[in-house]
N, C-alpha and C positions, 0 to 999 in steps of 0.2 A: 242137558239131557240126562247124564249120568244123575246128579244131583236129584229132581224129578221123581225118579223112578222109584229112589231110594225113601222120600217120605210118603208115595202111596204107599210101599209093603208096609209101613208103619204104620200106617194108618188102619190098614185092614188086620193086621196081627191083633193092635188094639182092640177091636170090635170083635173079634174072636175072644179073645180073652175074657172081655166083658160078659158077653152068652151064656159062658159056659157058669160063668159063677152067680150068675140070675137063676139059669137053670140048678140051683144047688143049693142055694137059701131063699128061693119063693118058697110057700106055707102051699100046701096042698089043695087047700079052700080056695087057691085062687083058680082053680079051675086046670081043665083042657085049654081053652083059649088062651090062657097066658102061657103055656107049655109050648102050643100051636107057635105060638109069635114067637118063642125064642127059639126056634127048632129054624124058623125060618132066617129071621137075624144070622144067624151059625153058618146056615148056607152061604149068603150074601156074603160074609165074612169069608170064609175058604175062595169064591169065586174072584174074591176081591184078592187076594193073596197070591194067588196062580197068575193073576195079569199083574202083579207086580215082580215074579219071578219072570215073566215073559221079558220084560223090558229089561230085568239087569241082562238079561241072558241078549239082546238085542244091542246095551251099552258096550257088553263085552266085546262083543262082535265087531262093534264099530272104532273100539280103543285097538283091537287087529287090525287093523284097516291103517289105520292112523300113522300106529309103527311100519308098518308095510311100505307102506307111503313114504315115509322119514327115512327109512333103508334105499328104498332108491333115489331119493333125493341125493345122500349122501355119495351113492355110485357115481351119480353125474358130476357132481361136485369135482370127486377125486380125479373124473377122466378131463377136466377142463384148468386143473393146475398146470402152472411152469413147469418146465422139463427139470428134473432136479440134477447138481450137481456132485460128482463125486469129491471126497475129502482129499484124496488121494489117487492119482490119475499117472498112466503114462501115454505121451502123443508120439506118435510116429507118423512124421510125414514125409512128401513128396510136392517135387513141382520143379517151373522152369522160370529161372533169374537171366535178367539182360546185364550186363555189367561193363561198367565204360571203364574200363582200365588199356593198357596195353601200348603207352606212349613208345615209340620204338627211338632211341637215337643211335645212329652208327658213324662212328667218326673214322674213316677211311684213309688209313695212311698209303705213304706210299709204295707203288708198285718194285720189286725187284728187277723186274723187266731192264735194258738198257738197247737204244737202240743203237746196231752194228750202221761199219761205215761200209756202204754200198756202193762209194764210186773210187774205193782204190785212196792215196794221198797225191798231194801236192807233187807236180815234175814239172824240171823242164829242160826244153831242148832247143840251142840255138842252131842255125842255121848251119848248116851242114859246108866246110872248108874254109870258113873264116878262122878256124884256129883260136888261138888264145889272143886276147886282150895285151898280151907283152910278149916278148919274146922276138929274136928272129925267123920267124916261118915263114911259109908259102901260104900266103892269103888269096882265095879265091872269092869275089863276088858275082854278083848277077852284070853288073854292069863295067866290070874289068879284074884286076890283079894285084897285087905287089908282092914281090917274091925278093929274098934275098939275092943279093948282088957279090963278087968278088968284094969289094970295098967297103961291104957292110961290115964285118969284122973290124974294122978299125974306124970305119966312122961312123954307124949304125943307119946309113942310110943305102939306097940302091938307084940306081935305074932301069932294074927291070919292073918296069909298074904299067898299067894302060887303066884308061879313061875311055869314055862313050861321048858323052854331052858336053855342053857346056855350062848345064845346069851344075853341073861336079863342082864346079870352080866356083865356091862361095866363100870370096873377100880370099882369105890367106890358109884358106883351108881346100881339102882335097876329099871330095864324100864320095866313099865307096857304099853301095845298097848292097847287101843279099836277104834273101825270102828264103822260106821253108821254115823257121823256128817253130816253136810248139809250146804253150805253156798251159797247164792242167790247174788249176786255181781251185782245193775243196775246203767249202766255209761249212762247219758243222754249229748247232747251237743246239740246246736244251735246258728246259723248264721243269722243275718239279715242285707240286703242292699238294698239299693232304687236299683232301672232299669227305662228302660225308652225306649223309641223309637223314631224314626223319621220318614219321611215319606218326600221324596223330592217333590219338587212342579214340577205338569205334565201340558198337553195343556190341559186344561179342554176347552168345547165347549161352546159358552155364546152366546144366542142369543140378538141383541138387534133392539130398534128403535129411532129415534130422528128427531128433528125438531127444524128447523133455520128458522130466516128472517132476511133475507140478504138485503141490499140497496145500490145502486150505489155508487161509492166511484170517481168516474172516476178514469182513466187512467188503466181500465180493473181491477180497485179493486173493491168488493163489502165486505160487513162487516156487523155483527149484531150478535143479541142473539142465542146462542142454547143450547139446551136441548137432554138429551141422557139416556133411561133407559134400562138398562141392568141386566140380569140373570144368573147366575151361580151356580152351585153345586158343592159344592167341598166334597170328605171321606176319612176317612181313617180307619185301622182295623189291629192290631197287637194283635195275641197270643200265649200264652204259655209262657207270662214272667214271672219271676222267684223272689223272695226277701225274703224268708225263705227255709232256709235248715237244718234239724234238724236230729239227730236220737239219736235209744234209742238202748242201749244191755245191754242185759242180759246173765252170764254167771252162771254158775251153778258144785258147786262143791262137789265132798264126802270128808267129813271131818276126819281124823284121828288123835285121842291126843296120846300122848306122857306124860306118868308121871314120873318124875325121883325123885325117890327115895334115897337120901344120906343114905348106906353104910361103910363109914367111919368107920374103925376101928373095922366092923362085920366082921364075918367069917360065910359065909352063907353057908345054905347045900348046898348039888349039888342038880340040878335040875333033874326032876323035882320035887316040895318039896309043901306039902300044910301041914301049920298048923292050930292051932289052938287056943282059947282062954287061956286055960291052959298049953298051950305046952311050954314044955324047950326048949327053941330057942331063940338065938337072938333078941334082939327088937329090931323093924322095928322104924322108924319115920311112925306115921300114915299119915301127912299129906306130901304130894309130896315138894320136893324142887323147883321142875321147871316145868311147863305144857307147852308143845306146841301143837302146830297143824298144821297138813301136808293136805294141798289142791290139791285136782287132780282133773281136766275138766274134768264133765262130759260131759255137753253140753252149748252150745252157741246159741243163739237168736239172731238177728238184727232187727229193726224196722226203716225206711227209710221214712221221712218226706220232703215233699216239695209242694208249694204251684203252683197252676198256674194260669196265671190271662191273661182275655181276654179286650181291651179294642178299643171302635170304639169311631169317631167320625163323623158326618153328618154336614153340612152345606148348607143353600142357602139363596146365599147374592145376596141382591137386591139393583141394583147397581144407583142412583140417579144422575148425573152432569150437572152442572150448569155452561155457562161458556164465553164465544164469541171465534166466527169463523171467519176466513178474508178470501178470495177468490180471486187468481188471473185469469181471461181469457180473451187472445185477441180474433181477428178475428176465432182463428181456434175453434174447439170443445175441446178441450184438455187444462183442467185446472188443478189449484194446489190448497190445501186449509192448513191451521194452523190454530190450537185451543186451550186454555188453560181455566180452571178453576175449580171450588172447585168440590167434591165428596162428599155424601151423600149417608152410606154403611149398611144397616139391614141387620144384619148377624141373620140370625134363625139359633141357633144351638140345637143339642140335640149328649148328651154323656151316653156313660154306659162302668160301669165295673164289670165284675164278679170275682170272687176267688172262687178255688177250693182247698183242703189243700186232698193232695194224700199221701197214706199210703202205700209203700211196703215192704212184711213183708218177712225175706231169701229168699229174691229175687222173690217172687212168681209175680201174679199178682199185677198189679195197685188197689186202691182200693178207692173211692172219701169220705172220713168220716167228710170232712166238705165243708160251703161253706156261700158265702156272696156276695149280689148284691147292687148295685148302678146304679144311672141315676140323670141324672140331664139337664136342656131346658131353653133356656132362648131366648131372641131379645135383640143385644147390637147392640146399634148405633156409627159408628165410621167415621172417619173424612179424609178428603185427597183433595188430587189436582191433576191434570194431566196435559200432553201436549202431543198435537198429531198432527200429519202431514196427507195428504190425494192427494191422485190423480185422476182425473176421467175424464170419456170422456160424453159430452153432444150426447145423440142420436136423442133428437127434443126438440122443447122449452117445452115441457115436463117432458120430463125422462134423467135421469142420471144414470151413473154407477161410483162406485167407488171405491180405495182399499184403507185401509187404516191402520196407526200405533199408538199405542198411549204407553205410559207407563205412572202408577199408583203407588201414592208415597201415599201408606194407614194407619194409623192407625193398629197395630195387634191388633187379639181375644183372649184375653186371660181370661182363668177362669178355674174351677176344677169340676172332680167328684169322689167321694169319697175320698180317700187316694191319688190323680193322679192329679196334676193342666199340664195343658195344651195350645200352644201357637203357635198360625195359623197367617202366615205371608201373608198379604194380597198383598204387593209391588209385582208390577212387570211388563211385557209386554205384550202385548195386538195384534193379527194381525188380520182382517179385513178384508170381499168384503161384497159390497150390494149397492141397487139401491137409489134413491130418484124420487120424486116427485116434482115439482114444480107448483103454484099456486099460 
């Protein structure tokens, strides 16, 4: 079109040009008529020249257009590019991590507790005037006598003695009974062994936040420092363990002796027969040959000891890391990240234990006759490293989203309360969503 335009004006300039110098070396003889013709020519020429200014002037117009055109081409262009990236960046985020750590082990020694004796010690009481086993005395039973005699002193025997039965007289002996004895029998025993508990490690919820500055790495890497603080609460609580078991019984019995008498070579009256100091009768030996004693239950007691022991622990570790972050993203919004480095872990802890020492007595009720507490808190600082992967999607050169994983190779907690040391495994996995910020 441009091109066009440009050889009419030519053309017509030409023809003008031409006119003018016809009209200036034609001879005068050639008349008016040749004058007439070139005045006209002239015209045609100028007419011809003005519609070739028309069309540059219409070329122009349309080569505006054109760049007009090309400028908002370019607008759209630019509003349909990828988000771009900065060189240099810092991200501050937020969010909330599940983390399975928190293995609890408590190894429970034993209790201080001891259990008292409740039924008194071991007695006993024979029958009441049978006297001693030896000696010359006054022997009283249920079923007669022997008492010294004048003639005991020189021959150790009497005939003041009396019988009931005839049952008495067995073979060469002489059996005197008496009742009422009493013997109190108390068997005590007790057991002691540590216990212990465990407590598996669950998702506890840990919220955290952190911040990097990242720096162009090209070839879609970026890299730099971050930083990441974290919270968690970790417990646990086990009762009614167990580490002394004791009891007491007491048995209870009526006593009966038994004195036997050697007979040998007497010829005793028939029963039943009481004599005398002075009576003509056989001597007796005053003092018995053989004493026994016959035990028979009255009654039985038990008393049932055991201790029980409640112990918790609480924890919240406040989680420090320190570390570098690398960052892959092309053209699209959708990146990957990796990070490694140290942990720094204040674990506040606090621990307690009670003991109970429980008494049941033939079986009745439970009964709590002793008891003893403990506790003990501290802040141990303890040590680790990590490595963790991340994925996220860019929503504008602002904000990000992202999920991510990490596992935690920590240091344990370990320490004691009371009688009970205890040992909190801090290692483990770690899962992740939450935004960032960039600035």
């Amino acid at each position: 079109m441009q091109i066009n335009n440009h050889n009419n004006f030519f053309t017509m300039n030409l023809k003008f040009r031409f006119a003018s110098f016809a009209l200036s070396v034609l001879p005068v003889a050639a008349g008016d008529d040749v004058i007439y013709s070139a005045k006209g020519g002239l015209g045609s020429a100028k007419s011809g020249l003005g519609s070739a200014k028309s069309g540059l002037g219409s070329a122009k117009s349309g080569l505006g257009s054109a760049k007009s055109g090309l400028g908002s081409a370019e607008g759209s262009i630019a509003q349909i590019q990828p988000l771009s990236a900065r060189n240099d960046r810092w991200n501050f985020g937020a969010g909330i991590s599940w983390r399975k750590i928190g293995n609890i082990n408590f190894n429970t020694g034993n209790t201080n507790l001891t259990a008292p004796s409740v039924f008194g010690s071991s007695s006993f009481t024979q029958p009441a005037g049978i006297g001693a086993d030896t000696g010359a005395v006054a022997r009283t039973y249920d079923n007669g006598f022997v008492n010294p005699g004048p003639r005991t002193p020189t021959t150790g025997r009497t005939t003041d003695y009396s019988y009931q039965t005839q049952d008495q007289l067995q073979g060469n002996n002489l059996l005197m009974t008496a009742t009422g004895g009493r013997r109190v029998i108390i068997d005590q025993a007790a057991a002691s062994s540590p216990s212990g508990w465990r407590e598996s490690d669950n998702w506890e919820i840990s919220p955290y936040l952190s911040l990097s500055h990242l720096i162009d790495m090209g070839n879609g890497w970026s890299a730099g420092p971050a930083l990441t603080f974290s919270y968690t609460s970790i417990g646990g609580r086990q009762d009614g363990l167990n580490t002394l078991n004791a009891n007491e019984r007491r048995n209870i019995f009526d006593v009966r002796a038994i004195d036997s008498f050697d007979s040998t070579g007497l010829i005793l009256p028939n029963p039943p027969y009481t004599g005398s100091p002075g009576a003509i009768a056989p001597l007796l030996p005053v003092e018995p040959a053989e004493r026994n004693f016959i035990d028979e239950l009255r009654t039985s007691d038990t008393a049932l000891f055991r201790d029980s022991i409640n112990e918790s622990l609480e924890v919240n570790l406040f989680g420090l890391s320190l570390g570098a972050s690398a960052v892959y993203q092309t053209d699209s919004r959708f990146f990957a990240g990796i990070g490694t480095g140290l942990v720094l872990n204040i674990a506040d802890w606090d621990a307690s234990r009670s003991d109970q020492l429980i008494q049941v007595t033939n079986g009745g009720a439970p009964l709590q006759i002793g008891s003893a507490g403990f506790h003990d808190s501290g802040a141990d600082v303890l040590f680790g490293y990590y490595l963790q992967g991340s994925v996220g999607y860019q929503i504008n050169d602002s904000w990000t989203i992202e999920a991510n994983t990490r596992y935690d190779w920590n240091e344990s907690l370990r320490e004691s309360v009371g009688e009970s040391d205890f040992d909190l495994n801090l290692t483990g996995l770690t899962l992740g969503v939450g935004a960032n910020y960039s600035f």
